[in-house]
C-alpha positions, 0 to 999 in steps of 0.5 A: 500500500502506497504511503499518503501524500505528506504535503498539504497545498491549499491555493483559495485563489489559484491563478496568477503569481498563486498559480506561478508559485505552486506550479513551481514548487511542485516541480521539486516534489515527486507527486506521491509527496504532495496533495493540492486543494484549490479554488478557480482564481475568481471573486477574491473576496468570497475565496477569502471569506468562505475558503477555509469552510470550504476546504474544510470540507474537501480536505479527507479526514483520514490523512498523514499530512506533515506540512501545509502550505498555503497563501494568505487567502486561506483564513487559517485560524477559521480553517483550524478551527473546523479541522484540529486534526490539521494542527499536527501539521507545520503550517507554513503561509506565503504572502504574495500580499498583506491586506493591512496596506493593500490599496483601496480606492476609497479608505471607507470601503476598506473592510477590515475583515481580511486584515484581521483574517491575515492577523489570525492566520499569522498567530495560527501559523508556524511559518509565515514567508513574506515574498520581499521585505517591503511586504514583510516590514508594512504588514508587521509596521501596521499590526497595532495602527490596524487594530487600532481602528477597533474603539476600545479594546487595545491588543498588546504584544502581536507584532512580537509574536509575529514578527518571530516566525517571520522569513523573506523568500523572494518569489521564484521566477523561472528564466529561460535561455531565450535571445536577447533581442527582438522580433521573433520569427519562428521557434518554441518558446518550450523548447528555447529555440526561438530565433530573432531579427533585428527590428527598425520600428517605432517606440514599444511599450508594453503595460502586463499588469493585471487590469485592477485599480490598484494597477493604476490603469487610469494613468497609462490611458493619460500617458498614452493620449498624451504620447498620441496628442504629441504625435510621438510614434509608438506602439502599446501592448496591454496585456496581463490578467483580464476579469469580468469587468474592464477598468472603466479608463480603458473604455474607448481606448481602442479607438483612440488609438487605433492602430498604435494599441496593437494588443488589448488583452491577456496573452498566452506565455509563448506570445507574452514572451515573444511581445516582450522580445519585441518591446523596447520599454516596459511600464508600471504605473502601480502606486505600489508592488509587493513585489512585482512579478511581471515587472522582474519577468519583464526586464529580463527581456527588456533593457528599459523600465519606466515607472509611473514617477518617472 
């Protein structure tokens, strides 16, 4: 009888940079060693809210797990709570995020709920790996302003207890051998066999982030009919993770531009990385990064980064 899986994943929203992680942690375990439990990456704020119920459920009983893994979406606390059997486990959390200073568009709409959510998950864990020290260092900063906002209770001494299980582990990123560049003419992006010529072309920006505020999308369409209004002869590529809704700045954009907006949409890996051997200057217009993946993905092909300051 073949032994249980002794690795327990849990991805409440697996998709994106919680997708990218998992995806290459696996690939350094055999797959006898390891079980995942995830939920499609969709309405975050449900996946944060019911995740652990849900899990709870889904998760057997009758296991030998060792170590459970997980991002901070999971509420681990609530998720404990409803399977102590899950405490033999060391309980490891990765933070791609941290809700205490995650921006808002408006501070009233801010629900305290997953901050605390986070809190709770932090006490209920063994290990709790930050994916840079910037994220590490303004969640541990905000623990007490952030309770703080409760009238009358003062909780003392949880930064501390926090603070002590507390690591950085950079986000890994895989890179590939490909050339160093400009335009693709044939090749697998799989296979590193793609093969390149010279382009003489206009200016090639390229936006990948995600199409979330927080992203600040308002301020590329600015930038981009400003560079129009100029006559500066360039070309964009926005790309990135799509959802349901657009931002309400893109609305119209295609046919401001025309021709200049040479994609508008989410790009499959093998074209996302032909685009960025075709770019000349990748741009972030994000208020902030927790770290930042497209962008560190994105210089390894392009020499020039332009921030939203610049």
């Amino acid at each position: 009888m073949s032994a249980k899986p002794a690795v327990l994943i849990i991805e409440p929203f697996y998709g994106g940079s919680h997708k990218q992680l998992i995806d290459t942690l696996i690939e350094c375990l055999n797959v006898s060693d390891y079980e995942i439990f995830s939920l499609p990456a969709k309405k975050w704020h449900w996946r944060a809210r019911t995740g652990a119920l849900y899990f709870s459920q889904m998760i057997p009983q009758n296991h030998e797990y060792k170590i459970l893994f997980s991002s901070s979406v999971l509420n681990l606390a609530e998720l404990l709570g409803c399977r102590p059997d899950l405490n033999v486990c060391k309980k490891v959390i990765y933070f791609h995020e941290n809700q205490l200073v995650y921006p808002v568009r408006e501070v009233k709409e801010r629900d305290c709920q997953y901050g605390l959510n986070q809190i709770m998950t932090c006490l209920a864990a063994d290990y709790v790996i930050f994916n840079s020290n910037f994220n590490r260092t303004s969640f541990l900063d905000n623990i007490t302003p952030f309770l703080n906002i409760q009238p009358d209770l003062k909780l003392k001494h949880l930064r501390e207890k926090i603070e002590k299980k507390c690591e950085v582990l950079y986000f890994p990123i895989k890179f590939h051998a490909f050339p160093n560049k400009r335009l693709i003419v044939g090749g697998d992006v799989q296979m590193n066999s793609l093969t390149t010529e010279n382009a003489n072309d206009c200016l090639h920006l390229i936006w990948p982030h995600r199409w979330e505020h927080d992203k600040n999308p308002k301020l590329l369409v600015e930038v981009l009919l400003e560079l129009n209004k100029r006559q500066v002869d360039f070309k964009v590529t926005i790309c990135g993770e799509t959802y349901h809704t657009s931002p309400e700045a893109f609305e119209g954009l295609q046919e401001k531009l025309g021709s200049k907006l040479v994609n508008f949409g989410f790009l499959s890996r093998d074209k996302y990385v032909k685009t960025l051997l075709d770019g000349d200057v990748v741009i972030s217009t994000a208020g902030h990064e927790f770290y930042g993946v497209a962008i560190f993905f994105s210089k390894t092909f392009l020499n020039k980064f332009a921030r939203h300051n610049q």
